[in-house]
N, CA, C and O atoms as a Maestro MAE file, in Angstrom:
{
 s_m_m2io_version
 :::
 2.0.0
}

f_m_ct {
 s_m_title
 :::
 protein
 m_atom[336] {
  # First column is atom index #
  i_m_mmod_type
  r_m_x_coord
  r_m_y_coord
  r_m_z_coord
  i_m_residue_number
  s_m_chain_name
  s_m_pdb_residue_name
  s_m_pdb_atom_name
  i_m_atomic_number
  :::
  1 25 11.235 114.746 54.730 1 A "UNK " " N  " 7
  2 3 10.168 113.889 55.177 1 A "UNK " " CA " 6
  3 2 9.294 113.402 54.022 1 A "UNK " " C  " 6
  4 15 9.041 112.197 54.044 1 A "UNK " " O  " 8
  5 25 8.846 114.038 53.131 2 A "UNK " " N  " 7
  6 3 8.014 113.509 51.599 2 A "UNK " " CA " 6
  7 2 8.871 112.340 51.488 2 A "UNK " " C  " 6
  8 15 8.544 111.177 51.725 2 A "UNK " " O  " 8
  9 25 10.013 112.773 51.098 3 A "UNK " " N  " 7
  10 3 11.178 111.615 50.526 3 A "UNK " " CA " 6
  11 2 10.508 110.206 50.957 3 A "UNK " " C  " 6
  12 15 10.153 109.229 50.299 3 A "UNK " " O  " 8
  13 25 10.481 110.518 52.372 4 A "UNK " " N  " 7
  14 3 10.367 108.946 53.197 4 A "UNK " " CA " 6
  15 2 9.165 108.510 52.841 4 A "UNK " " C  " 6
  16 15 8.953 107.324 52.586 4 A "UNK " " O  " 8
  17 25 8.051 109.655 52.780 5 A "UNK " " N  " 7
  18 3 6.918 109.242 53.112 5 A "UNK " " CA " 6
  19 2 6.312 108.787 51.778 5 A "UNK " " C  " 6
  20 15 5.212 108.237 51.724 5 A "UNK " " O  " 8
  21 25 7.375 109.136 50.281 6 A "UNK " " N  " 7
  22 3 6.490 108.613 49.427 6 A "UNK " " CA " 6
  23 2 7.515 107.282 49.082 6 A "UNK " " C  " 6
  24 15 7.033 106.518 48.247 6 A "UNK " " O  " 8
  25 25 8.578 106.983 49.500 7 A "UNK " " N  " 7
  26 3 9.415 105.742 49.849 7 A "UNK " " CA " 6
  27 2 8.498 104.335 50.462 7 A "UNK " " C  " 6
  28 15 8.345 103.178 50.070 7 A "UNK " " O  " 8
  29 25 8.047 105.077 51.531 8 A "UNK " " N  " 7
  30 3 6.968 104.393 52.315 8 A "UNK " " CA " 6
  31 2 6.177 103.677 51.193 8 A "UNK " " C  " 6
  32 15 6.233 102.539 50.726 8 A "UNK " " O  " 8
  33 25 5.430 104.751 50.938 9 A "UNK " " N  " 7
  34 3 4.014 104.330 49.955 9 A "UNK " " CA " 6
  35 2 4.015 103.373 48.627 9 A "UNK " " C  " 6
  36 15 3.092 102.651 48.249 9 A "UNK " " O  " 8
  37 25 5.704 103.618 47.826 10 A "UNK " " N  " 7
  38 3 5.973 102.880 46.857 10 A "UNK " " CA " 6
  39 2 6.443 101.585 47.386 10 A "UNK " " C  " 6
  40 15 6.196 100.525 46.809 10 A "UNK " " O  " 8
  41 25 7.242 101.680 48.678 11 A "UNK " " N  " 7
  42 3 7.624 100.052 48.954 11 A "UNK " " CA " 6
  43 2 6.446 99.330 49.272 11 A "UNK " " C  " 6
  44 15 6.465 98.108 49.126 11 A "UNK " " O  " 8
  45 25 4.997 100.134 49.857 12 A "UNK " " N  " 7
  46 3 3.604 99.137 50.195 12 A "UNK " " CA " 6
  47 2 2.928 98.936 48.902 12 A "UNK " " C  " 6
  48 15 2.145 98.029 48.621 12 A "UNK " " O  " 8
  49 25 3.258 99.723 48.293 13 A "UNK " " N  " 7
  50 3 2.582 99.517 46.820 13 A "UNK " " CA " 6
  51 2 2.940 98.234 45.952 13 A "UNK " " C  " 6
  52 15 2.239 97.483 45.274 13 A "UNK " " O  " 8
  53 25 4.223 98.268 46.216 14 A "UNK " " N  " 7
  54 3 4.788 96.858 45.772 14 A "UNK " " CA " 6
  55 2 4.699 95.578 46.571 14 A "UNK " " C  " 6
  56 15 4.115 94.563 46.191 14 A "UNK " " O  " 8
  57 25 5.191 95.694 47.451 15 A "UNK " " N  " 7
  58 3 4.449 94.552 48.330 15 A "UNK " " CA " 6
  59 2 3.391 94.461 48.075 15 A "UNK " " C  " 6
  60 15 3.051 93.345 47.681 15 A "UNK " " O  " 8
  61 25 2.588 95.272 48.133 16 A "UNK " " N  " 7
  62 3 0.974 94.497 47.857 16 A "UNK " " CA " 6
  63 2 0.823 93.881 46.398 16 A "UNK " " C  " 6
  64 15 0.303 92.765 46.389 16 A "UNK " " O  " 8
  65 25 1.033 94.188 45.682 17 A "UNK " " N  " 7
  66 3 1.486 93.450 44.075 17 A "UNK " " CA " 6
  67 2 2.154 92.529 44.660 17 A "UNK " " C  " 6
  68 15 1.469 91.536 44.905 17 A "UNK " " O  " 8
  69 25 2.998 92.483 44.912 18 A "UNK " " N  " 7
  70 3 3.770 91.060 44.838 18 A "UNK " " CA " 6
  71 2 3.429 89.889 45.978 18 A "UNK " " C  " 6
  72 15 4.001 88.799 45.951 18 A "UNK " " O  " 8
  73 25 2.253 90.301 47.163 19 A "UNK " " N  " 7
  74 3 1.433 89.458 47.516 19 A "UNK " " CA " 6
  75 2 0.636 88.939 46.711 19 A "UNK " " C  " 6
  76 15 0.826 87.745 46.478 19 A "UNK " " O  " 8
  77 25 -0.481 89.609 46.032 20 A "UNK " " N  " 7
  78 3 -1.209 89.794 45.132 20 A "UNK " " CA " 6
  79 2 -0.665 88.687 44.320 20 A "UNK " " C  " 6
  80 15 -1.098 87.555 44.535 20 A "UNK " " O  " 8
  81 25 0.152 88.864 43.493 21 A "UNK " " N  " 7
  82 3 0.936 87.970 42.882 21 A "UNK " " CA " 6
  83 2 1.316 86.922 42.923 21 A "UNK " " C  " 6
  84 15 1.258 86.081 42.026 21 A "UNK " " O  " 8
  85 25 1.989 86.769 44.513 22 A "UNK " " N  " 7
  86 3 2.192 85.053 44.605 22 A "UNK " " CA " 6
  87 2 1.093 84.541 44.689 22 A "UNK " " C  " 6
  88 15 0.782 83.500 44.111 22 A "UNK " " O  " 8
  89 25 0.252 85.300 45.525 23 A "UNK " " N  " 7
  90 3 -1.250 84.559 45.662 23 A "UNK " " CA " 6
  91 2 -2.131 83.928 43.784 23 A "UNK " " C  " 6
  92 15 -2.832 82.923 43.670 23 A "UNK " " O  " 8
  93 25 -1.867 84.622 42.965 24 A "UNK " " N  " 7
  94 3 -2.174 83.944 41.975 24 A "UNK " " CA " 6
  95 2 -1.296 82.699 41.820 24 A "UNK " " C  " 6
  96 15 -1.615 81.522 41.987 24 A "UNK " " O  " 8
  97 25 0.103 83.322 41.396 25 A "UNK " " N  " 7
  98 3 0.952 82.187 40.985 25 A "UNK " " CA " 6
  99 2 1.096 80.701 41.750 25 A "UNK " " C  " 6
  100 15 1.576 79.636 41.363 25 A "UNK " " O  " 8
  101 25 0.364 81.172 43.208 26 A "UNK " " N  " 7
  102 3 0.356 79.541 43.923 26 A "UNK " " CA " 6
  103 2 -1.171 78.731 43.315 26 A "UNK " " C  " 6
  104 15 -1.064 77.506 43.362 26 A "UNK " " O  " 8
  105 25 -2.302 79.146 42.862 27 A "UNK " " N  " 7
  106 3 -3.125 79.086 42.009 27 A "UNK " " CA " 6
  107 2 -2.440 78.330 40.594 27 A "UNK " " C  " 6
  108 15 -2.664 77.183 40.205 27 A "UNK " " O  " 8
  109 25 -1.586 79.306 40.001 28 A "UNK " " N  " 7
  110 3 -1.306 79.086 38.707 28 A "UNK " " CA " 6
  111 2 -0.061 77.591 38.569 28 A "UNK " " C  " 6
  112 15 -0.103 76.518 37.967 28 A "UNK " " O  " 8
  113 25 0.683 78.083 39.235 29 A "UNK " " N  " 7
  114 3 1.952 77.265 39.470 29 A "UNK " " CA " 6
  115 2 1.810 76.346 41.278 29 A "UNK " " C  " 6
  116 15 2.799 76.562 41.979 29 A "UNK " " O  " 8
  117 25 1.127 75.780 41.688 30 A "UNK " " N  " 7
  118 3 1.389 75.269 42.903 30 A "UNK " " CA " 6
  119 2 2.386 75.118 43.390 30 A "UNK " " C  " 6
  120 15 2.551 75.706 44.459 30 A "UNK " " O  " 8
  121 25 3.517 74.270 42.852 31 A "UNK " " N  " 7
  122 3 4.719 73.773 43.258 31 A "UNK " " CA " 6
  123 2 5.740 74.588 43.126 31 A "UNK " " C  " 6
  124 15 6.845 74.271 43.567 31 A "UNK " " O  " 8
  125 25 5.475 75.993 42.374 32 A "UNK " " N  " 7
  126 3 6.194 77.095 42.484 32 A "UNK " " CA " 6
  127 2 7.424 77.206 42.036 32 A "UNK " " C  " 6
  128 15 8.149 77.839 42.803 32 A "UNK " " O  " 8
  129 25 8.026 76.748 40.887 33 A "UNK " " N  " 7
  130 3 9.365 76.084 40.660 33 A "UNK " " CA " 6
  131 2 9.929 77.345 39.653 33 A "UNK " " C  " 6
  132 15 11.124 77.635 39.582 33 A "UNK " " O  " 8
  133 25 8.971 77.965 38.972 34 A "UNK " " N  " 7
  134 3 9.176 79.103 38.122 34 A "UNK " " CA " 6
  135 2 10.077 80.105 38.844 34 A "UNK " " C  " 6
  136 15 10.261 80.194 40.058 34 A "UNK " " O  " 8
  137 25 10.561 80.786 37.938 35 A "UNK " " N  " 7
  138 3 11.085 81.991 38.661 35 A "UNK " " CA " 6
  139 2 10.194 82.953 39.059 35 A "UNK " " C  " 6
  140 15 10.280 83.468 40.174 35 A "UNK " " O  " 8
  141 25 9.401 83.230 38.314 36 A "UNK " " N  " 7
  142 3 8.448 84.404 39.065 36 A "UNK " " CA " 6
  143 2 8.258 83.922 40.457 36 A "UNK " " C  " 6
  144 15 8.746 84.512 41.421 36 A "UNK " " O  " 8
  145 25 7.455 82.707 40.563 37 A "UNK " " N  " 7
  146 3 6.819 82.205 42.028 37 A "UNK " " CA " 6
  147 2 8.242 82.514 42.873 37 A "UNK " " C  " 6
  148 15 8.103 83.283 43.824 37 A "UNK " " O  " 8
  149 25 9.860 81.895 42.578 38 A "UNK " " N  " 7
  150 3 10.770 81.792 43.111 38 A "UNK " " CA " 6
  151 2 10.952 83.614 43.860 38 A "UNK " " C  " 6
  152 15 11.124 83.815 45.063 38 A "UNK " " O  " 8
  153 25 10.854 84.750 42.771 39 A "UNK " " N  " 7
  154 3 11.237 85.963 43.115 39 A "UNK " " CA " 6
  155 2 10.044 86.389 43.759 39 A "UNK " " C  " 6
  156 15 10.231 87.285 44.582 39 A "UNK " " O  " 8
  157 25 8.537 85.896 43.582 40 A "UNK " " N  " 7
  158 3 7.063 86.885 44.704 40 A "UNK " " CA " 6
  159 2 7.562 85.977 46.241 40 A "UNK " " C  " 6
  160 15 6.921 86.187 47.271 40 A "UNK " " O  " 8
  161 25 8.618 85.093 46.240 41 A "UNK " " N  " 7
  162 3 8.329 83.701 47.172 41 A "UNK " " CA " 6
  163 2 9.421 84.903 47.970 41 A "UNK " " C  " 6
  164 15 9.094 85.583 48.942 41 A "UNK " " O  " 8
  165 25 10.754 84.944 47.280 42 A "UNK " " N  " 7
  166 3 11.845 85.546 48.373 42 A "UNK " " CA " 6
  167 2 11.305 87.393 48.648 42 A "UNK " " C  " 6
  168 15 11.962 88.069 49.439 42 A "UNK " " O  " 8
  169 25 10.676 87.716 48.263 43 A "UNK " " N  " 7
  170 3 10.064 89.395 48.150 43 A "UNK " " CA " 6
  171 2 9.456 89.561 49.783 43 A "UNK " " C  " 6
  172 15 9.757 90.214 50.782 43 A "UNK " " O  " 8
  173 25 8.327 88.461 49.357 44 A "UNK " " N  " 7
  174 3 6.900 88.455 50.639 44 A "UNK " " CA " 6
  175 2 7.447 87.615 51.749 44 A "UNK " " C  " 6
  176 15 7.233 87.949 52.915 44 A "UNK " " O  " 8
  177 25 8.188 86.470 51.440 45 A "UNK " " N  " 7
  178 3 7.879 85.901 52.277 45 A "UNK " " CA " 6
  179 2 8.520 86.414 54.133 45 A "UNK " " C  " 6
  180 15 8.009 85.870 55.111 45 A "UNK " " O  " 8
  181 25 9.303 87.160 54.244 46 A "UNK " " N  " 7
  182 3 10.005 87.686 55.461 46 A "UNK " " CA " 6
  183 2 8.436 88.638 55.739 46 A "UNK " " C  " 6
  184 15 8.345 89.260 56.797 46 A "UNK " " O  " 8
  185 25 7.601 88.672 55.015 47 A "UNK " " N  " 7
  186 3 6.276 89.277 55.618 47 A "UNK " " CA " 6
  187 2 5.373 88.523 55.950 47 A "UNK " " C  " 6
  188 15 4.784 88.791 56.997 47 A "UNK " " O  " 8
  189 25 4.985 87.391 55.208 48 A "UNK " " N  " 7
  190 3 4.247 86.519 55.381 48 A "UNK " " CA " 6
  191 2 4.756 85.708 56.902 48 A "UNK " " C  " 6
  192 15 3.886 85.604 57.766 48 A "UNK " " O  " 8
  193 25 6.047 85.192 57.179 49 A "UNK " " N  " 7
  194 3 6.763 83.927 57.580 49 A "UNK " " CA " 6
  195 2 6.075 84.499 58.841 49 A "UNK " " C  " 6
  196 15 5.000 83.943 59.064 49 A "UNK " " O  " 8
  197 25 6.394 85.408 59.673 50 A "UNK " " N  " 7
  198 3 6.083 85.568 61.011 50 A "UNK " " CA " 6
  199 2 4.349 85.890 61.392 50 A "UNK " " C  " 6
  200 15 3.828 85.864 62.507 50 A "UNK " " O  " 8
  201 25 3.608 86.232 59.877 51 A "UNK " " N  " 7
  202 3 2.650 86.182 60.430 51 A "UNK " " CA " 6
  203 2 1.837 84.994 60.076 51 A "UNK " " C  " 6
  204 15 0.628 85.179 59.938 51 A "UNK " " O  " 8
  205 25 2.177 84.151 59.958 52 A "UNK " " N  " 7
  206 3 1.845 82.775 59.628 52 A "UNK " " CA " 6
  207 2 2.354 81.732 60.737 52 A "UNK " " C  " 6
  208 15 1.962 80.577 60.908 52 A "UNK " " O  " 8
  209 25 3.266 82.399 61.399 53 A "UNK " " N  " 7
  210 3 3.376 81.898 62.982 53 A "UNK " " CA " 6
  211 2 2.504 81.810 63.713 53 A "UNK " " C  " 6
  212 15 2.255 80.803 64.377 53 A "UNK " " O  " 8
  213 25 1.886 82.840 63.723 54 A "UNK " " N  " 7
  214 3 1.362 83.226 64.598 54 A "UNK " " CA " 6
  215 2 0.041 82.729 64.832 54 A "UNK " " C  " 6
  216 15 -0.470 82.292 65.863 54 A "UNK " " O  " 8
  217 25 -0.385 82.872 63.743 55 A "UNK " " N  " 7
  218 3 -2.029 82.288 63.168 55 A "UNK " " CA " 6
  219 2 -1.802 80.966 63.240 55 A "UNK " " C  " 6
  220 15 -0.889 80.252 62.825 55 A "UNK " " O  " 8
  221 25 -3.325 80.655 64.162 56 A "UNK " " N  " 7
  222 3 -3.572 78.911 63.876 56 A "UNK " " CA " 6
  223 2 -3.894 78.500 62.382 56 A "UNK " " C  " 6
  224 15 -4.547 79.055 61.499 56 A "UNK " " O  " 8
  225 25 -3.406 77.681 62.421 57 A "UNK " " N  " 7
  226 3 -3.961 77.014 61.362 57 A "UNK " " CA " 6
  227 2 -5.095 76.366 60.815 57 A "UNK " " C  " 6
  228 15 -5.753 75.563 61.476 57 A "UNK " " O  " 8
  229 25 -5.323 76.626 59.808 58 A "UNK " " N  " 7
  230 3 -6.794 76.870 59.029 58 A "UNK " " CA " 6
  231 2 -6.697 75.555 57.862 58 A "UNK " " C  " 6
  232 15 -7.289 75.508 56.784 58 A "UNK " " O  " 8
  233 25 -6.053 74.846 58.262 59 A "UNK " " N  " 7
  234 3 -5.863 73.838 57.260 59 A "UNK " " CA " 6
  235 2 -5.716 73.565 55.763 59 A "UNK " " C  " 6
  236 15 -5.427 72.371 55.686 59 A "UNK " " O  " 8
  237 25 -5.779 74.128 54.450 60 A "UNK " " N  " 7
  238 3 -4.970 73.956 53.337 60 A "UNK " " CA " 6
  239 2 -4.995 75.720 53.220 60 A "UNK " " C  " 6
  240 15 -4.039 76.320 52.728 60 A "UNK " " O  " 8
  241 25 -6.326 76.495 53.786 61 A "UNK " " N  " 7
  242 3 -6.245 78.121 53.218 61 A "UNK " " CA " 6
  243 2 -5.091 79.032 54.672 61 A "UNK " " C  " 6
  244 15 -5.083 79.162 55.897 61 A "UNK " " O  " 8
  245 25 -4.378 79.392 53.608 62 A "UNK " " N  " 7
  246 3 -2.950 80.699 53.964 62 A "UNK " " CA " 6
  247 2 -3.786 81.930 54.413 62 A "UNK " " C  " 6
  248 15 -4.332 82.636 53.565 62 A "UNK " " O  " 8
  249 25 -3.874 82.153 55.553 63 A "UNK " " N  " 7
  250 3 -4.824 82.998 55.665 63 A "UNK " " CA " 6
  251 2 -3.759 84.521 55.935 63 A "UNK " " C  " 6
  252 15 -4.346 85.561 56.233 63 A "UNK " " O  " 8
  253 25 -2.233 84.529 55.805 64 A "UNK " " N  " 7
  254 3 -1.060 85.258 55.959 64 A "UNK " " CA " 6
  255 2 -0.790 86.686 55.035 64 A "UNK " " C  " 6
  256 15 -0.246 87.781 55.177 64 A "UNK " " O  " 8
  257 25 -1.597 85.862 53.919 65 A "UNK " " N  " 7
  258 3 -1.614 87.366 52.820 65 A "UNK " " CA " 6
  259 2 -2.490 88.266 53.280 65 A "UNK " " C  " 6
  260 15 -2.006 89.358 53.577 65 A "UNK " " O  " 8
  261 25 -3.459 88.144 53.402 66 A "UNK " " N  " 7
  262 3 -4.889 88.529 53.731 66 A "UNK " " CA " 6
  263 2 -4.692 89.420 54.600 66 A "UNK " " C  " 6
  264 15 -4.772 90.590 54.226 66 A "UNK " " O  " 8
  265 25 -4.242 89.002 56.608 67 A "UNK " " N  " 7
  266 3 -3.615 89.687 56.801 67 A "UNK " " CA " 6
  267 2 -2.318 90.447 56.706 67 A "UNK " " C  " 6
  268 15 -2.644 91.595 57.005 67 A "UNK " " O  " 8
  269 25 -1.118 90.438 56.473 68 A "UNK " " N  " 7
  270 3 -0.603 91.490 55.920 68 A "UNK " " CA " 6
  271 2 -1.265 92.672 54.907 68 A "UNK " " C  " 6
  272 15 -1.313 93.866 55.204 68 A "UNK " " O  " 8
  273 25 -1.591 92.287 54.086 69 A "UNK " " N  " 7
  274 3 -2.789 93.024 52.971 69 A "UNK " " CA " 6
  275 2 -3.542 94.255 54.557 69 A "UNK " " C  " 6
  276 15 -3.222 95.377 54.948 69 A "UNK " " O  " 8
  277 25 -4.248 93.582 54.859 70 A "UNK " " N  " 7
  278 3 -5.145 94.297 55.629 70 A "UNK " " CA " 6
  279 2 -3.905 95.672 56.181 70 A "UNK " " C  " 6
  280 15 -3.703 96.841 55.853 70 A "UNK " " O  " 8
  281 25 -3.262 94.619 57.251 71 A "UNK " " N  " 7
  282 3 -2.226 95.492 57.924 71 A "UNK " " CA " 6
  283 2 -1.676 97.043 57.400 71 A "UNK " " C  " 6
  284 15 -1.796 98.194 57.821 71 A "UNK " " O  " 8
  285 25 -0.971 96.350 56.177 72 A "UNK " " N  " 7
  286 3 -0.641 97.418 54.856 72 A "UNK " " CA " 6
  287 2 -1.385 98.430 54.987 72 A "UNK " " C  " 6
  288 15 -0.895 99.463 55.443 72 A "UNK " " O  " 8
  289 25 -3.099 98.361 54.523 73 A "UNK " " N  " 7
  290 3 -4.159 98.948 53.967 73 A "UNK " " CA " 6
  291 2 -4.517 100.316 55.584 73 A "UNK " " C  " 6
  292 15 -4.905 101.484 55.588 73 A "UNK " " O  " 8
  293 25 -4.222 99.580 56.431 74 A "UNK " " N  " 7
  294 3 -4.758 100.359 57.656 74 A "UNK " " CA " 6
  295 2 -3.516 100.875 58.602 74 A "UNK " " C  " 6
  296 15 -3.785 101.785 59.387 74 A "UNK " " O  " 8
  297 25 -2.501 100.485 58.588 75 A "UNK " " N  " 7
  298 3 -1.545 100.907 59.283 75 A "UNK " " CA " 6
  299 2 -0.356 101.935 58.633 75 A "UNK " " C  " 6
  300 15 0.096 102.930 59.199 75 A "UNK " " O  " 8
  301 25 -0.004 101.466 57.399 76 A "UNK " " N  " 7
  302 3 0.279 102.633 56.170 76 A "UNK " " CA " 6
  303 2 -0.104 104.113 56.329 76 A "UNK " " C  " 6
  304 15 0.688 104.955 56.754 76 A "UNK " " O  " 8
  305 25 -1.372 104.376 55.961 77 A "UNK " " N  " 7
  306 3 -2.544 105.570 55.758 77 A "UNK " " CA " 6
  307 2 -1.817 106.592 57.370 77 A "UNK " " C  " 6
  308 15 -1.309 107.704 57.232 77 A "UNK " " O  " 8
  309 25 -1.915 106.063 58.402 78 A "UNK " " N  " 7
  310 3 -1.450 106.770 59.593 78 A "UNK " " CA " 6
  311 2 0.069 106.902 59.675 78 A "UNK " " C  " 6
  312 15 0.705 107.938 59.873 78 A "UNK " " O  " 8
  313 25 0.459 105.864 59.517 79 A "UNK " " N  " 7
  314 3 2.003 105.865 59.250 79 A "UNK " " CA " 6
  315 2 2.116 107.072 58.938 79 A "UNK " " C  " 6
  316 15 2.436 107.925 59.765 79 A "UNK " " O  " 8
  317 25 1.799 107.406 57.338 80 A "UNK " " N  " 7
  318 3 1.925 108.415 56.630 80 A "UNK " " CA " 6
  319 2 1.477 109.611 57.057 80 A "UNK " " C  " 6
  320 15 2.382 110.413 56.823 80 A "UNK " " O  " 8
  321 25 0.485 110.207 57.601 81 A "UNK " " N  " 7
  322 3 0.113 111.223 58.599 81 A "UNK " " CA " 6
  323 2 0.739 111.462 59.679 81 A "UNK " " C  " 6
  324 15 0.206 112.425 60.231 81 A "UNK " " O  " 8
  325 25 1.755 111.001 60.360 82 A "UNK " " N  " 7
  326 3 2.543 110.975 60.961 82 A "UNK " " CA " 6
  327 2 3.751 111.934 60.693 82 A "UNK " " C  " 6
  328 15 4.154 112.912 61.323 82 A "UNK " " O  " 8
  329 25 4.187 111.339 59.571 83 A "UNK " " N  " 7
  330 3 5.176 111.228 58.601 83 A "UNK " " CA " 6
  331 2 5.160 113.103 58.253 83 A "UNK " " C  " 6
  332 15 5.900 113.952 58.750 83 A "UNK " " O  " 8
  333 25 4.115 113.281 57.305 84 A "UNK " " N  " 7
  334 3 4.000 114.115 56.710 84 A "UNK " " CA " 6
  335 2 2.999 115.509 57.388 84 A "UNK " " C  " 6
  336 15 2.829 116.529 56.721 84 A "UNK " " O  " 8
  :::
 }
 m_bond[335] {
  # First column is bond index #
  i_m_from
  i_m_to
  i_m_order
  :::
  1 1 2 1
  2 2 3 1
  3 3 4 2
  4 3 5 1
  5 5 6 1
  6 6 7 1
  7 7 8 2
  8 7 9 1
  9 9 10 1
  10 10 11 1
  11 11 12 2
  12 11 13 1
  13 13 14 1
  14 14 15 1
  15 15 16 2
  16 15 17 1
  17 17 18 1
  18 18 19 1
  19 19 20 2
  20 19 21 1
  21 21 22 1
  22 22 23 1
  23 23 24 2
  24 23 25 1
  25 25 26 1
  26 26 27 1
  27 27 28 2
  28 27 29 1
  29 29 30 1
  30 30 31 1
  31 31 32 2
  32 31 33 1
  33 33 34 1
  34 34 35 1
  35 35 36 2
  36 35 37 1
  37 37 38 1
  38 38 39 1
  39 39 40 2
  40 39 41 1
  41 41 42 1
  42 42 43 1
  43 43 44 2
  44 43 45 1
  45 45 46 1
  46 46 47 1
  47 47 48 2
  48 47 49 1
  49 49 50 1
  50 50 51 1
  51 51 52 2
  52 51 53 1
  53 53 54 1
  54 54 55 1
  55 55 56 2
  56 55 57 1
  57 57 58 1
  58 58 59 1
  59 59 60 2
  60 59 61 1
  61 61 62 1
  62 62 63 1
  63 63 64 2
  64 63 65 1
  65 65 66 1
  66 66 67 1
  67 67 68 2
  68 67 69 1
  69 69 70 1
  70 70 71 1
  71 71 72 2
  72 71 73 1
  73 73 74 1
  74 74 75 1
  75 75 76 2
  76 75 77 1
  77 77 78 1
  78 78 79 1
  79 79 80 2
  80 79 81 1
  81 81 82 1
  82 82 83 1
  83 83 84 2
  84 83 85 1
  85 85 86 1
  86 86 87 1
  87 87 88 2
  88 87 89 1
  89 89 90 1
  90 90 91 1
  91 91 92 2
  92 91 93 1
  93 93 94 1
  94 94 95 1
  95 95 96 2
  96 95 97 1
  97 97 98 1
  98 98 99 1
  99 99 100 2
  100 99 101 1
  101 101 102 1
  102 102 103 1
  103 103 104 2
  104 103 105 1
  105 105 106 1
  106 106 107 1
  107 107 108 2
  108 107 109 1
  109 109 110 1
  110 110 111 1
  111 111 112 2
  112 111 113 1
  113 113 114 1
  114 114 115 1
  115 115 116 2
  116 115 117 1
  117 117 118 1
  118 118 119 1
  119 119 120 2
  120 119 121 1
  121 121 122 1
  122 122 123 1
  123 123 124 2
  124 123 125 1
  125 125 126 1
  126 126 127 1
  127 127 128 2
  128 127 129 1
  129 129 130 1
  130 130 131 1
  131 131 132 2
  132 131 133 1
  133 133 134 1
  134 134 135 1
  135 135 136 2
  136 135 137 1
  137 137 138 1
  138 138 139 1
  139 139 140 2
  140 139 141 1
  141 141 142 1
  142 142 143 1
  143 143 144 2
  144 143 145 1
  145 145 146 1
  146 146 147 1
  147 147 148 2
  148 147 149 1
  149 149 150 1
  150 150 151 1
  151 151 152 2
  152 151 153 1
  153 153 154 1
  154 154 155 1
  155 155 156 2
  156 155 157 1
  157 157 158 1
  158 158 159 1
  159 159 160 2
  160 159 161 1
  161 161 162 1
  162 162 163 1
  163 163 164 2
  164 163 165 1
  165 165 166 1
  166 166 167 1
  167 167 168 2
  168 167 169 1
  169 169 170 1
  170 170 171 1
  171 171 172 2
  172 171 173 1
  173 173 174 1
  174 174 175 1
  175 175 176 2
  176 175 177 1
  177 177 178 1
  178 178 179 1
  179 179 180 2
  180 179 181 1
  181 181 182 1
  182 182 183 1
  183 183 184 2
  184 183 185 1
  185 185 186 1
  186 186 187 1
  187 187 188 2
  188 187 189 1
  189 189 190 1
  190 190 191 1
  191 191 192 2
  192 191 193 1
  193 193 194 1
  194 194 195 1
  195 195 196 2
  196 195 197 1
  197 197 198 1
  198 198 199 1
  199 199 200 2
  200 199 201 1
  201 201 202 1
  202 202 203 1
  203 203 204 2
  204 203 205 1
  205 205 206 1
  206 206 207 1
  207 207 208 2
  208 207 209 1
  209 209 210 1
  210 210 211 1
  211 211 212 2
  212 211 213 1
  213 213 214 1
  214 214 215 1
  215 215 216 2
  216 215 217 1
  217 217 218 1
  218 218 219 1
  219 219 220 2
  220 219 221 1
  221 221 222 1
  222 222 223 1
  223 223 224 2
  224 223 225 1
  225 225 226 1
  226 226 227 1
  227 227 228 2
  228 227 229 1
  229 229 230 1
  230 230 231 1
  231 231 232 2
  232 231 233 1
  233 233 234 1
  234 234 235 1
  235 235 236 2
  236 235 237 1
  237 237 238 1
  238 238 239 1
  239 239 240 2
  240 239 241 1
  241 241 242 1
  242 242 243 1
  243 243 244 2
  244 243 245 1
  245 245 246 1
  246 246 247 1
  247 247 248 2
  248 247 249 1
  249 249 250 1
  250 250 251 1
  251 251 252 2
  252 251 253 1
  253 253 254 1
  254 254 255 1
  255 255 256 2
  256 255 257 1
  257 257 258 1
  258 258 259 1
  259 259 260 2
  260 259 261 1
  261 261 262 1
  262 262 263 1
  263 263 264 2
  264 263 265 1
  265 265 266 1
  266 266 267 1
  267 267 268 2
  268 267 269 1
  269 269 270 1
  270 270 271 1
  271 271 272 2
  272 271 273 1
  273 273 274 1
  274 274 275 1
  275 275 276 2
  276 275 277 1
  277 277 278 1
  278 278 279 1
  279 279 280 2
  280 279 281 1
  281 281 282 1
  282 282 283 1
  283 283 284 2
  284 283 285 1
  285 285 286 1
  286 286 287 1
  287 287 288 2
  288 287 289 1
  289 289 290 1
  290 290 291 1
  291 291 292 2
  292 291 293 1
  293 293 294 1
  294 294 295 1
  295 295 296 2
  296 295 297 1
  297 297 298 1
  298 298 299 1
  299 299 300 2
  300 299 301 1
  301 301 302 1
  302 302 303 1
  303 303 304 2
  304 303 305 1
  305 305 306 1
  306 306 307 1
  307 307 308 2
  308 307 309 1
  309 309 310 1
  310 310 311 1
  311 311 312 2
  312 311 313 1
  313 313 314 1
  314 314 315 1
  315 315 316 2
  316 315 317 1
  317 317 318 1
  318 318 319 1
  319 319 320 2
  320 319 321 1
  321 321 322 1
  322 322 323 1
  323 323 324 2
  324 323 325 1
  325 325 326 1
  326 326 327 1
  327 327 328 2
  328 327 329 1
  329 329 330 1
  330 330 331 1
  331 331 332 2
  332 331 333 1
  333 333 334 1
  334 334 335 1
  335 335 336 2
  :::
 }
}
């Protein structure tokens, strides 16, 4: 059970970096053509895509990282108490 549970913690750890991340690089790079943007783009986005469904739209601000981020931050922590 550790195994999983610190599996868990390193795959949210990274995801959150690599939200973190695109969220600059769409800042830095808009049009996203780089490879970095290309590899934070295919990482997050199967996290982002459905919750960006869901949410109305807010007109140019992605409000998709933000929540996931949150999600991560509060649903993780119990996950893991569970777990362990």
């Amino acid at each position: 059970m550790i195994f999983i549970a610190n599996f868990i913690y390193l795959l949210s750890t990274v995801l959150t970096f690599a939200i973190f991340g695109r969220v600059l690089m769409s800042w830095i790079s808009p049009r996203g053509g780089d490879s970095v943007s290309n590899f934070l783009f295919n990482i997050t986005e199967p996290l982002l895509a459905p919750v960006r469904r869901v949410l109305p739209r807010t007109g140019l601000f992605d409000l998709s990282p933000m929540i996931v981020l949150i999600v991560l931050q509060i649903v993780l922590p119990r996950l893991l108490r569970i777990l362990v």
